[in-house]
Short mmCIF file of the C-alpha atoms (twelve columns), coordinates in Angstrom:
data_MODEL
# 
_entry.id   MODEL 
# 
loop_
_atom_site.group_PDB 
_atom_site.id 
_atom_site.type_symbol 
_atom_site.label_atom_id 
_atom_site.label_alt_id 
_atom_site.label_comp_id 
_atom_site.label_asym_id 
_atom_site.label_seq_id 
_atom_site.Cartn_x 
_atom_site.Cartn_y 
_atom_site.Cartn_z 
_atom_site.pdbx_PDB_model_num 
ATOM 1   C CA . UNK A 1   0.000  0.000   0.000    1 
ATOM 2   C CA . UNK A 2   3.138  2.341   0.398    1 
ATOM 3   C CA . UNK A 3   3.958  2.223   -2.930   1 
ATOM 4   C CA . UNK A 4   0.581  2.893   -3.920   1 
ATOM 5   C CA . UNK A 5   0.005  5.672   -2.208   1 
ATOM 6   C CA . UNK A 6   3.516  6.935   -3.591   1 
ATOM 7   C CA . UNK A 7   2.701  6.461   -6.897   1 
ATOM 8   C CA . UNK A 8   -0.962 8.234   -6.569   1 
ATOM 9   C CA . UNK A 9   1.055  10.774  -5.077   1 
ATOM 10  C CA . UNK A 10  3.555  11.408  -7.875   1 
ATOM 11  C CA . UNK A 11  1.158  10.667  -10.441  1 
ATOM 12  C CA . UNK A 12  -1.161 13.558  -8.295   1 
ATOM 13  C CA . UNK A 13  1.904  15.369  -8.334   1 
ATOM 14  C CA . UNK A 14  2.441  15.188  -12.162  1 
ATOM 15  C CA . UNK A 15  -1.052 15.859  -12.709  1 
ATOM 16  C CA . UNK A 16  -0.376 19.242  -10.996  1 
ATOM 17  C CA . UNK A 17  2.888  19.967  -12.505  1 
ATOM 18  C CA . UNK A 18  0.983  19.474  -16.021  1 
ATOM 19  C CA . UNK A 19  -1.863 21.356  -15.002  1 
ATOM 20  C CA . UNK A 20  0.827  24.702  -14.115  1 
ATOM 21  C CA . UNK A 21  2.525  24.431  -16.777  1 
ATOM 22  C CA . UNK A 22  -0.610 24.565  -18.604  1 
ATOM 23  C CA . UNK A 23  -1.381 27.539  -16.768  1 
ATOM 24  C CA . UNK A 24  1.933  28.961  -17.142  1 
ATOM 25  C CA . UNK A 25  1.459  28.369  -21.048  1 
ATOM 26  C CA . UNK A 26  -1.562 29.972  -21.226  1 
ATOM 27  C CA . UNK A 27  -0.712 33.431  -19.499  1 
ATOM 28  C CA . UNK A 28  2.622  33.430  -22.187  1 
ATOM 29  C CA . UNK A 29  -0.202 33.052  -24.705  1 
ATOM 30  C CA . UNK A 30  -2.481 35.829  -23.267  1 
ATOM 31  C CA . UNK A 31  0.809  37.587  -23.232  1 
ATOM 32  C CA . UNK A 32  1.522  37.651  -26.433  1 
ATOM 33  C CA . UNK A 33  -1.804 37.835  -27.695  1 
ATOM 34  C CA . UNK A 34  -1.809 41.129  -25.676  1 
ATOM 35  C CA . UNK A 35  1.325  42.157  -26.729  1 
ATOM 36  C CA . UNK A 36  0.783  41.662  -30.575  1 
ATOM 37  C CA . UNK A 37  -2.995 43.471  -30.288  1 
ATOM 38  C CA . UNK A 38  -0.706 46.273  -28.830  1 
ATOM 39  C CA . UNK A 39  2.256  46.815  -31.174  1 
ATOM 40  C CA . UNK A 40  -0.620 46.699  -33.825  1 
ATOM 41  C CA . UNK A 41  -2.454 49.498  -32.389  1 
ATOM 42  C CA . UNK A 42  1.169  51.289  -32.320  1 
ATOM 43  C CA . UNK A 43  1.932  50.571  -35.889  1 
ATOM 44  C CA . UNK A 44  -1.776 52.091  -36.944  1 
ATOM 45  C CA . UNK A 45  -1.012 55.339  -34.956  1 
ATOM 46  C CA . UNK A 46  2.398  55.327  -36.814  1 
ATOM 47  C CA . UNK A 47  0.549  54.900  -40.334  1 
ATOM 48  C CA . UNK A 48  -1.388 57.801  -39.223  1 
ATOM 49  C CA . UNK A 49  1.557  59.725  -38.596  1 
ATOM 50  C CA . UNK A 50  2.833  59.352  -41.941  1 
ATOM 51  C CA . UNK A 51  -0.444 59.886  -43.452  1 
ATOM 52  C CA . UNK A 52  -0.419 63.387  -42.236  1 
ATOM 53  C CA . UNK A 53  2.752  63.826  -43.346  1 
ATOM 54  C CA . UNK A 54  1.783  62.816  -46.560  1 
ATOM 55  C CA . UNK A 55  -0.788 65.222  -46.847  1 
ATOM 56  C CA . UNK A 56  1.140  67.697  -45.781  1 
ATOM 57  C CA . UNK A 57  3.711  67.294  -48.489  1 
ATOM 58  C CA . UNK A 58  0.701  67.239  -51.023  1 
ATOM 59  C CA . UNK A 59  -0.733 70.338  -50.183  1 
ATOM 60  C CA . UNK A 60  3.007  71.821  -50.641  1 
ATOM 61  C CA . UNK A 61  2.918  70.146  -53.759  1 
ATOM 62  C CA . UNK A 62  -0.372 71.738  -54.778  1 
ATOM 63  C CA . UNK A 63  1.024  75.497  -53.507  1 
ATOM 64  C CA . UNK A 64  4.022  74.918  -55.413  1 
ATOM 65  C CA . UNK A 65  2.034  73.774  -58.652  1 
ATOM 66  C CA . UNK A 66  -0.064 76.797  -58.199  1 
ATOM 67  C CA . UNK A 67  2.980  79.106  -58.170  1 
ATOM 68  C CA . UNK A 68  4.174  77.311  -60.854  1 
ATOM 69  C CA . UNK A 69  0.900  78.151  -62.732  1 
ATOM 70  C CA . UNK A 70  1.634  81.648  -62.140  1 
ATOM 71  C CA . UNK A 71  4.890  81.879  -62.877  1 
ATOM 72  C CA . UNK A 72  3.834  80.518  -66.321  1 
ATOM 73  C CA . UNK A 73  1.421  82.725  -67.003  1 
ATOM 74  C CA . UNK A 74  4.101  85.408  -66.135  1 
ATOM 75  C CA . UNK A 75  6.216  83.912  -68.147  1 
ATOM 76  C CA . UNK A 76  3.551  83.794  -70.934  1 
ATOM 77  C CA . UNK A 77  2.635  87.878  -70.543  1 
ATOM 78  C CA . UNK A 78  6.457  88.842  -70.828  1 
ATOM 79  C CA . UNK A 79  6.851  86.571  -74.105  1 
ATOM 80  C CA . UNK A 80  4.522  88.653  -75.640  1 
ATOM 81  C CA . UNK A 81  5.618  91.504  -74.175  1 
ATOM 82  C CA . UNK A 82  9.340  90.775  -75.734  1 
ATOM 83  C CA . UNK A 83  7.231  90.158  -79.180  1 
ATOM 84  C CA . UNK A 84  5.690  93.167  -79.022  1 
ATOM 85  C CA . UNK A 85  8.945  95.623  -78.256  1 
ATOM 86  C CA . UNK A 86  11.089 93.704  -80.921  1 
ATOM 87  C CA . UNK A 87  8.449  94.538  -83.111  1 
ATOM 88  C CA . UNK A 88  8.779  97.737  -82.305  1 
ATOM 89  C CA . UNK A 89  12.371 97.843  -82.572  1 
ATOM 90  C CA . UNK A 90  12.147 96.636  -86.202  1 
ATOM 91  C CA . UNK A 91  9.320  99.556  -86.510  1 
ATOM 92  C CA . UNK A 92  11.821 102.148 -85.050  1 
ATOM 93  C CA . UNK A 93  15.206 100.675 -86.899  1 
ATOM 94  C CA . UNK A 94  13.225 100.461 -90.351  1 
ATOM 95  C CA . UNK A 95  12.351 104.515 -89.746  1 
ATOM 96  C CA . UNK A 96  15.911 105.324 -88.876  1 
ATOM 97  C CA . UNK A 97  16.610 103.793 -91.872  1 
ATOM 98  C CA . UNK A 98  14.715 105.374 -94.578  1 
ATOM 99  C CA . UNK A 99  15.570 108.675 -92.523  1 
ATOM 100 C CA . UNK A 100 18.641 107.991 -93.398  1 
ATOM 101 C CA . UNK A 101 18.508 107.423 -96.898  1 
ATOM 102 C CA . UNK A 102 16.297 110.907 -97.218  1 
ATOM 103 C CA . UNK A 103 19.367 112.402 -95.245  1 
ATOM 104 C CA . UNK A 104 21.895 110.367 -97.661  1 
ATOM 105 C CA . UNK A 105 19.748 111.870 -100.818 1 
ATOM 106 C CA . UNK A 106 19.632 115.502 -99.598  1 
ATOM 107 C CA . UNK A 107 23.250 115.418 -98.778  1 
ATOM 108 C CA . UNK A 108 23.806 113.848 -102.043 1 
ATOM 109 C CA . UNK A 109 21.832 116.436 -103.445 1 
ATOM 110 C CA . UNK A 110 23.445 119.366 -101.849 1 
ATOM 111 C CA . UNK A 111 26.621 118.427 -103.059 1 
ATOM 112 C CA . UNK A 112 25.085 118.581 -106.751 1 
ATOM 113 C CA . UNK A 113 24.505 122.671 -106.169 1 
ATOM 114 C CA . UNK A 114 26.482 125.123 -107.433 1 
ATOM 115 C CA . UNK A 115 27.854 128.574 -104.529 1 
ATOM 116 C CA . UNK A 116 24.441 130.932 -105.475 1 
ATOM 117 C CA . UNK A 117 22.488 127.787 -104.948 1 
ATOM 118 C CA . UNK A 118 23.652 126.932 -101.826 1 
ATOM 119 C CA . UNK A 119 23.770 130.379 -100.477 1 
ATOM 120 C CA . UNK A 120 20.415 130.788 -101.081 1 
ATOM 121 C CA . UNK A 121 19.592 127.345 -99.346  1 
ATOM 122 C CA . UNK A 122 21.322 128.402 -96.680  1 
ATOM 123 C CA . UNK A 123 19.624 131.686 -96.394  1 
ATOM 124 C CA . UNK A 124 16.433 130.402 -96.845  1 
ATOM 125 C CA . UNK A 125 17.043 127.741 -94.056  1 
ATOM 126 C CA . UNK A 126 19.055 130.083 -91.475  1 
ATOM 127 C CA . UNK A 127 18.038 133.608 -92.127  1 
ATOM 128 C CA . UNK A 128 14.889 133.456 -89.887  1 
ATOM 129 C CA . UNK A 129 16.781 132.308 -87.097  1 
ATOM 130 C CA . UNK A 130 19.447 134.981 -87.349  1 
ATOM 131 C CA . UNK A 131 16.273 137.793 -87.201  1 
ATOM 132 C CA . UNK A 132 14.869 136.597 -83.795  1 
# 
C-alpha cells in the first residue's frame, strides 16, 4: 500500500505539474496575444503619422504647382511683351533707316549745287533764325 500511495502521489503530483505548466502556457499566450494586439495598435497610430505627413507634403505640392501656374502665365505675358517691343524695334530701326537714306539723298543732293544755290539754301534755311 506504500507504494501505492507513492505512486498516486507522484502521479497527483504530475497531474499538478501538467496542469501549471498549462497555466503557465496559457498566461505566455495571453501575453503575447496582448502584446501583438498592442504593437498593432502602435503601428496604426504610426501609419497615421505618416499619413499626415503625406498630406502635408501634397498640399506643398499643390502650392508649389499653383505658383508654378503663375509663374507661367508670367512667363507667358512677358513673351509677348518681348514680341511686341522687338516689333517695335524693327518699326523704329526700319524709320531710322529710310531717314537715313532721305538724309543720304539731300546730302547727295546738296553736293550737286552750285555757290548761289547753296547760299540761297542756306539763307532760306538760317536767315529766320538769325532775325529773332
Amino acid at each position: 500500500m506504500g507504494e501505492n500511495i507513492s505512486s498516486k502521489e507522484k502521479n497527483k503530483t504530475n497531474g499538478t505539474m501538467k496542469q501549471v505548466l498549462t497555466n503557465i502556457l496559457l498566461v505566455l499566450i495571453t501575453g503575447l496575444i496582448i502584446y501583438s494586439l498592442m504593437m498593432s495598435v502602435a503601428i496604426k497610430t504610426d501609419v497615421g503619422a505618416y499619413y499626415k505627413r503625406i498630406d502635408k507634403i501634397q498640399t506643398r505640392i499643390d502650392s508649389a504647382y499653383q505658383v508654378n501656374k503663375r509663374l507661367d502665365l508670367k512667363l507667358a505675358k512677358l513673351d509677348s511683351n518681348i514680341s511686341f517691343l522687338n516689333d517695335e524695334i524693327q518699326s523704329v530701326e526700319k524709320n531710322i533707316n529710310i531717314i537715313k537714306k532721305r538724309t543720304n539723298e539731300q546730302v547727295v543732293s546738296v553736293d550737286t549745287f552750285s555757290n548761289s544755290e547753296l547760299e540761297e539754301f542756306f539763307s532760306k534755311r538760317y536767315n529766320p533764325n538769325i532775325s529773332k
